[in-house]
C-alpha positions as CSV (number, residue, x, y, z in Angstrom):
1,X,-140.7,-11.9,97.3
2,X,-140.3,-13.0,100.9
3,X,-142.0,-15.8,102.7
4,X,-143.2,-13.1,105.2
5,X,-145.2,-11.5,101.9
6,X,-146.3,-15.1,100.4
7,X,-147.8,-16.0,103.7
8,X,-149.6,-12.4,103.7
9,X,-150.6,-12.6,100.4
10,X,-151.5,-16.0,99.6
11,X,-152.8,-16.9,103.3
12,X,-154.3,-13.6,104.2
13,X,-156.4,-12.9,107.4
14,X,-159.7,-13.9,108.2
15,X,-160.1,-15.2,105.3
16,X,-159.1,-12.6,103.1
17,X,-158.4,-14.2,99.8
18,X,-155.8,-11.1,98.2
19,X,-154.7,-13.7,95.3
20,X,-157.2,-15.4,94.5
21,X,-159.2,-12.5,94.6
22,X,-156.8,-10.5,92.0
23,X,-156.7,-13.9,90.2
24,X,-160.4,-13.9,89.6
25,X,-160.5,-9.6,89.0
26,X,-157.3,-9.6,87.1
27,X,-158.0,-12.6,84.3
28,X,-162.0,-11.8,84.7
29,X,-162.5,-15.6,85.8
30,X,-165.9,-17.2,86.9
31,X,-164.7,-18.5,90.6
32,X,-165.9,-21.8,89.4
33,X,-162.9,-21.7,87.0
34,X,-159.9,-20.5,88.8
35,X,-158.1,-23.8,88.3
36,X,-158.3,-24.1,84.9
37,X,-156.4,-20.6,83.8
38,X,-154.1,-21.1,80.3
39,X,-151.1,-21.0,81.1
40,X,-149.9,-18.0,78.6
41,X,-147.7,-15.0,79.0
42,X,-150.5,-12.6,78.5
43,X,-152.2,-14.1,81.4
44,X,-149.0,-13.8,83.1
45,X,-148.6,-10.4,82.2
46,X,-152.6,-9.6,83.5
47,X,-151.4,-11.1,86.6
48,X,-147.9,-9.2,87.1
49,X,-150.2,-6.1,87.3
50,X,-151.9,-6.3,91.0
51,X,-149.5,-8.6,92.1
52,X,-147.0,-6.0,91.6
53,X,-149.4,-3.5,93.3
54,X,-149.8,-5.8,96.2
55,X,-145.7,-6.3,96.6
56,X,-145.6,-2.4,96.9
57,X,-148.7,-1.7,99.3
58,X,-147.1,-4.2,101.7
59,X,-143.6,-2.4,101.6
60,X,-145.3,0.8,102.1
61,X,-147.5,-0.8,105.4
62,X,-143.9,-2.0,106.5
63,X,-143.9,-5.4,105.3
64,X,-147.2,-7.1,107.9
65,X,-147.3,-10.8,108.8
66,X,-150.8,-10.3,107.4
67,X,-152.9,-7.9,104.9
68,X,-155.7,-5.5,105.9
């Protein structure tokens, strides 16, 4: 991944949220709990699925500063 894609993806735009949001969908997390994940490969694996869908949909708008 690029910086330019971190920084859209993590940071978003007016507050859109795009990993934490796939975080809490993804691993069907209570927000209250995001922080305290297990680190395991199947949660990993959960994870690899939108972020990998993400990484895609940003190549396809022509790599934004900034997700939609």
């Amino acid at each position: 991944m690029s910086n330019a894609l971190t920084m859209a993806y993590y940071q978003g735009r007016d507050n859109h949220r795009g990993y934490v949001d796939d975080c809490l969908q993804a691993l069907a997390l209570d927000p209250q709990a995001i922080y305290r994940v297990k680190n395991s490969w199947s949660n990993c694996d959960r994870l690899a699925v939108p972020m990998d869908r993400r990484l895609a949909a940003w190549r396809a708008m022509g790599r934004p500063r900034n997700f939609e």
